[in-house]
DRENDO-1510 file (C-alpha; in Angstrom, 1 decimal, always signed):
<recs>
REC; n; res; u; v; w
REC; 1; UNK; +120.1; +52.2; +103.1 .
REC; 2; UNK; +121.5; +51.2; +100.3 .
REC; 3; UNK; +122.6; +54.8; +98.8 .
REC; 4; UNK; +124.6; +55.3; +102.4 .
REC; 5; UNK; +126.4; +52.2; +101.3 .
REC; 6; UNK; +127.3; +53.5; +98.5 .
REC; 7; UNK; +128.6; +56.3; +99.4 .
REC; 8; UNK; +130.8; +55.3; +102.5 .
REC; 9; UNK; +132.3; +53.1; +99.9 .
REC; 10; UNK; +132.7; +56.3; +97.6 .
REC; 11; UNK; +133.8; +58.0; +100.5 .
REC; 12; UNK; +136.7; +55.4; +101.0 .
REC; 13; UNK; +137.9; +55.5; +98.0 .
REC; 14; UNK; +138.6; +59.4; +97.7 .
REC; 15; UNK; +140.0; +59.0; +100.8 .
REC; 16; UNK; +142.4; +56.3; +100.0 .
REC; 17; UNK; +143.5; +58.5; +96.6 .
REC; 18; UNK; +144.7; +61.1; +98.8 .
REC; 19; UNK; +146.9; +59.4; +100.8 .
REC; 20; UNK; +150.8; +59.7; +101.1 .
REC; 21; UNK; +152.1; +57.2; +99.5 .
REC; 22; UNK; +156.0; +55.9; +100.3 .
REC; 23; UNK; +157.3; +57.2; +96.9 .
REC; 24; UNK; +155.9; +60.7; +98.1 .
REC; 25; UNK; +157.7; +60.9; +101.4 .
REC; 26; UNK; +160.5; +63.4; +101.7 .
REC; 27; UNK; +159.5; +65.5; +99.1 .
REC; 28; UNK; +158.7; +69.0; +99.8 .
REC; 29; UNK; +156.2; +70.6; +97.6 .
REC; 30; UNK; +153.9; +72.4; +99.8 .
REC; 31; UNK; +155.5; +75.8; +99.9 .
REC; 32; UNK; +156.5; +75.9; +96.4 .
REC; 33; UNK; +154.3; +78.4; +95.2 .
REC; 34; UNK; +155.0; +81.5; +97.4 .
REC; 35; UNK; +159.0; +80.5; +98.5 .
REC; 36; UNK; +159.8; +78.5; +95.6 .
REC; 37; UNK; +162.2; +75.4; +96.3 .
REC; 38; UNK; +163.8; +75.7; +99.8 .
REC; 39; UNK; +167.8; +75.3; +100.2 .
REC; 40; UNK; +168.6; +72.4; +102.5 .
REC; 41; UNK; +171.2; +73.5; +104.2 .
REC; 42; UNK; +169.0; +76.9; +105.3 .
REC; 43; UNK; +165.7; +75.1; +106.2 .
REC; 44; UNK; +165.3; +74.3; +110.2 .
REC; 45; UNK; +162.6; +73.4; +113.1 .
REC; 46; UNK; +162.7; +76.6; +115.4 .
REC; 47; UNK; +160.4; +77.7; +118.0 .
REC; 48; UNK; +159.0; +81.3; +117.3 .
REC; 49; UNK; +159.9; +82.6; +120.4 .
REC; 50; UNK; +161.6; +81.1; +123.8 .
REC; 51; UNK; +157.8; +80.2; +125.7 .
REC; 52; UNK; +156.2; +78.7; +122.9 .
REC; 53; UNK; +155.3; +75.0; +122.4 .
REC; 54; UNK; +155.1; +74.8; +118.9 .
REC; 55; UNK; +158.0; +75.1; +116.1 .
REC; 56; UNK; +157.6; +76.3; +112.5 .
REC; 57; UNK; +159.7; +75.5; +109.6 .
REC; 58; UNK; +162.3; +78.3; +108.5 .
REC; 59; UNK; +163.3; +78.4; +105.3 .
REC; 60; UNK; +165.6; +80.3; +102.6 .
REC; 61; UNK; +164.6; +79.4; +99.0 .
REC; 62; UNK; +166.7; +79.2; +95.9 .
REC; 63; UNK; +164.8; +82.8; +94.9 .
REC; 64; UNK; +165.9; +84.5; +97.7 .
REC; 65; UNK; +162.8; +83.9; +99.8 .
REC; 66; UNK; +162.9; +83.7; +103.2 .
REC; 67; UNK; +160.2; +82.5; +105.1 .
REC; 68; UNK; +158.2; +80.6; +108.2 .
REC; 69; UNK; +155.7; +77.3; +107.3 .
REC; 70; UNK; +153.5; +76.1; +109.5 .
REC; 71; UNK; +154.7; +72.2; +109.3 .
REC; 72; UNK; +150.9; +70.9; +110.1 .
REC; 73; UNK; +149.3; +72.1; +107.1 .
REC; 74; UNK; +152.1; +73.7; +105.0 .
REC; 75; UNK; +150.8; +77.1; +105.7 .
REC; 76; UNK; +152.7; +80.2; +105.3 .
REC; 77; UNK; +153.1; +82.3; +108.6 .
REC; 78; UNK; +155.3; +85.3; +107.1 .
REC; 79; UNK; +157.9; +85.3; +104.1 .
REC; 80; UNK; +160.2; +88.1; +103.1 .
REC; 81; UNK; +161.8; +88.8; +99.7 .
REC; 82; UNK; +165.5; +89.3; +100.4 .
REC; 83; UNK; +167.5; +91.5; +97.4 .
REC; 84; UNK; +169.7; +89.7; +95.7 .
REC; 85; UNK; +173.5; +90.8; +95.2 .
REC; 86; UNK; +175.3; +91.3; +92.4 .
REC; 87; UNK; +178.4; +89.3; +93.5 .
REC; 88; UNK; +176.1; +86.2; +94.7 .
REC; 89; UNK; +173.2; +84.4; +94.8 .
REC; 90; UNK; +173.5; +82.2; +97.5 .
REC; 91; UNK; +171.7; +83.3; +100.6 .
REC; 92; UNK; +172.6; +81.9; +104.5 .
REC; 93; UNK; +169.6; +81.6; +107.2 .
REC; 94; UNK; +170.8; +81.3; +110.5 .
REC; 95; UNK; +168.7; +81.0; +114.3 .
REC; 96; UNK; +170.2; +80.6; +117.9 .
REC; 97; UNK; +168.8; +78.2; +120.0 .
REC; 98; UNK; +165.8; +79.9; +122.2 .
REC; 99; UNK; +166.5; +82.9; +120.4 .
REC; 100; UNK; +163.3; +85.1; +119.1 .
REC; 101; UNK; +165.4; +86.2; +115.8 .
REC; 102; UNK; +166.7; +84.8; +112.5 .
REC; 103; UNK; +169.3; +86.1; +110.6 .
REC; 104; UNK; +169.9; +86.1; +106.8 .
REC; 105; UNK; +173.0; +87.0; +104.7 .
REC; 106; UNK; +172.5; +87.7; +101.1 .
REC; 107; UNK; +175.9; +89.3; +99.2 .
REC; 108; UNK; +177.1; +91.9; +101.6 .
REC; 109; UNK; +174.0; +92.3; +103.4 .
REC; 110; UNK; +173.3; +90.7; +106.9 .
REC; 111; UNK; +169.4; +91.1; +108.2 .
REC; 112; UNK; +167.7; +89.8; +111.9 .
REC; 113; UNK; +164.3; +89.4; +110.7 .
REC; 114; UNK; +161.6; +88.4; +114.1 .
REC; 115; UNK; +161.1; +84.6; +114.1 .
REC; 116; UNK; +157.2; +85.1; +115.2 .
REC; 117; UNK; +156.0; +87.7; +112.5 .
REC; 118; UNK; +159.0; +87.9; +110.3 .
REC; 119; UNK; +159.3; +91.8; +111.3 .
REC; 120; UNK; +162.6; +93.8; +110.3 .
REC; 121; UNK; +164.9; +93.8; +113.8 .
REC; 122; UNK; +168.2; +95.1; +112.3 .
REC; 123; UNK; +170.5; +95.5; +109.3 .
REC; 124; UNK; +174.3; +95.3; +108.8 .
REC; 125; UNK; +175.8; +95.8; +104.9 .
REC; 126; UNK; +178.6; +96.0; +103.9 .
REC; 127; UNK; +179.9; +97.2; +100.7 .
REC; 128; UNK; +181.8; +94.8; +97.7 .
REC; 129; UNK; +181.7; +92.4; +100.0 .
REC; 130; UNK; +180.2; +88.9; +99.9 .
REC; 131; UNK; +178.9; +86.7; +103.0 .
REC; 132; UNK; +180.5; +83.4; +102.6 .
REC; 133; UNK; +179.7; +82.2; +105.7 .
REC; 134; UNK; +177.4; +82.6; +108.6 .
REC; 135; UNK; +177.1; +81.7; +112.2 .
REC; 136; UNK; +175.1; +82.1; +115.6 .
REC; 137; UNK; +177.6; +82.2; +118.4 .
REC; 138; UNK; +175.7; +80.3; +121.2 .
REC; 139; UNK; +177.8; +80.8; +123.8 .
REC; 140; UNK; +179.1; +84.1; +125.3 .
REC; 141; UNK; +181.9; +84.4; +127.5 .
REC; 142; UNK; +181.2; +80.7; +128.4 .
REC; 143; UNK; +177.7; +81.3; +129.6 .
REC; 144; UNK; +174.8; +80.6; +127.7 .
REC; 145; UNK; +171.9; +82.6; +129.4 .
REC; 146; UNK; +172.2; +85.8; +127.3 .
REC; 147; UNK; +169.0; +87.1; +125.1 .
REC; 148; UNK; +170.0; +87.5; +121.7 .
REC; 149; UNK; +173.1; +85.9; +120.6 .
REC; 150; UNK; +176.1; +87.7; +118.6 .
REC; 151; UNK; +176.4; +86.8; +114.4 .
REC; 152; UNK; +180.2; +86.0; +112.9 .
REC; 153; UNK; +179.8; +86.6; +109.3 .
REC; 154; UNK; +183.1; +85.2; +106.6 .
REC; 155; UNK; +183.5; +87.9; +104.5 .
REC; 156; UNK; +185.0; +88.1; +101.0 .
REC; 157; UNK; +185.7; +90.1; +97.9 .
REC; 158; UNK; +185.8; +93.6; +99.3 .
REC; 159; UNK; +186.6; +92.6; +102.2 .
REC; 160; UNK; +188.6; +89.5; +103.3 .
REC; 161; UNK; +188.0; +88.7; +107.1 .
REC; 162; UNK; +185.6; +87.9; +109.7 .
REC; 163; UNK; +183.2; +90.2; +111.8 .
REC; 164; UNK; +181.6; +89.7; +115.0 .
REC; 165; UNK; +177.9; +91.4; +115.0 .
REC; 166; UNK; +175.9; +92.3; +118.1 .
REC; 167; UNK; +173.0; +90.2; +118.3 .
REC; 168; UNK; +170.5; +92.9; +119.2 .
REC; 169; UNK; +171.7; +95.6; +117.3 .
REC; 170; UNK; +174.1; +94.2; +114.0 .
REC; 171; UNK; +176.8; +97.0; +115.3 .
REC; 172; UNK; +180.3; +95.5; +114.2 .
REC; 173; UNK; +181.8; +94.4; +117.9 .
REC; 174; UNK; +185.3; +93.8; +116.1 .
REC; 175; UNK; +186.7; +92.5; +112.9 .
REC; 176; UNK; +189.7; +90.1; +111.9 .
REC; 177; UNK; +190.8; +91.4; +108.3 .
REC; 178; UNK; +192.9; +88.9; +106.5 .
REC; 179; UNK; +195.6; +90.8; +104.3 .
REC; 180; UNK; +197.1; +88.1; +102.3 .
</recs>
């Protein structure tokens, strides 16, 4: 009886050493490893797909790492390694609202990536020039009921201007080029 005492007390103890403690709270360390450290303004609760009840955690990292983390136990669900552009290193990660994609922008290159599996949907580049911006268009014509959603990338460098991208597809709808 007196060994089962002792360890229940044992077992208390480990199990108090483990715990979060308040100075530990906010910090993100648990994809660290595989993403590296995620940017905050490109990290986001999404739902993988329209139907499902449970959200991951997207995130682009400050190596160019794109990926989805199960936010129970910090496990990886899919990551992809995006190339990074001679004219920048900072990276966008956008996702519409009950839309089954994610889209990334690294330098000139704009990329819908599957928010379930992290699959390849589509590609857009565009030479010399550098994404400074990008954005999910969530409404479309003043109804919101569409599927996939269009992209408007902020381009600069090469090319100065804005560009509208089909959502399913990354075909350039139109373009606003600024020549000043």
């Amino acid at each position: 009886m007196r060994l089962h005492a002792v360890l229940g007390s044992a077992a208390f103890l480990v199990a108090r050493t483990v715990a979060i403690f308040a100075d530990d709270a906010y910090h993100i360390d648990y994809h660290h490893p595989l993403l590296g450290f995620p940017k905050q303004d490109a990290t986001f609760f999404q739902q993988p797909y329209a139907g499902s009840k449970a959200s991951l955690i997207y995130t682009l990292s400050d190596k160019l790492v794109i990926g989805a983390v199960n936010p129970k136990d910090g496990s990886i669900v899919w990551r992809q390694t995006l190339s990074p552009s001679p004219n920048s290193t900072d990276g966008f990660l956008r996702a519409g609202e009950g839309q089954d994609t994610i889209v990334s922008a690294v330098g000139g290159e704009i990329t819908a990536w599957s928010a379930s599996d992290g699959r390849f949907a589509w590609q857009a580049a565009f030479a010399g020039a550098t994404a400074k911006d990008l954005e999910i268009l969530e409404f479309e014509d003043g109804k919101s009921e569409r599927d996939t959603k269009d992209v408007v990338v902020l381009l600069s460098d090469g090319i100065h201007g804005v560009k509208r991208l089909d959502g399913k597809t990354g075909a350039v709808k139109w373009t606003y080029l600024d020549n000043r």
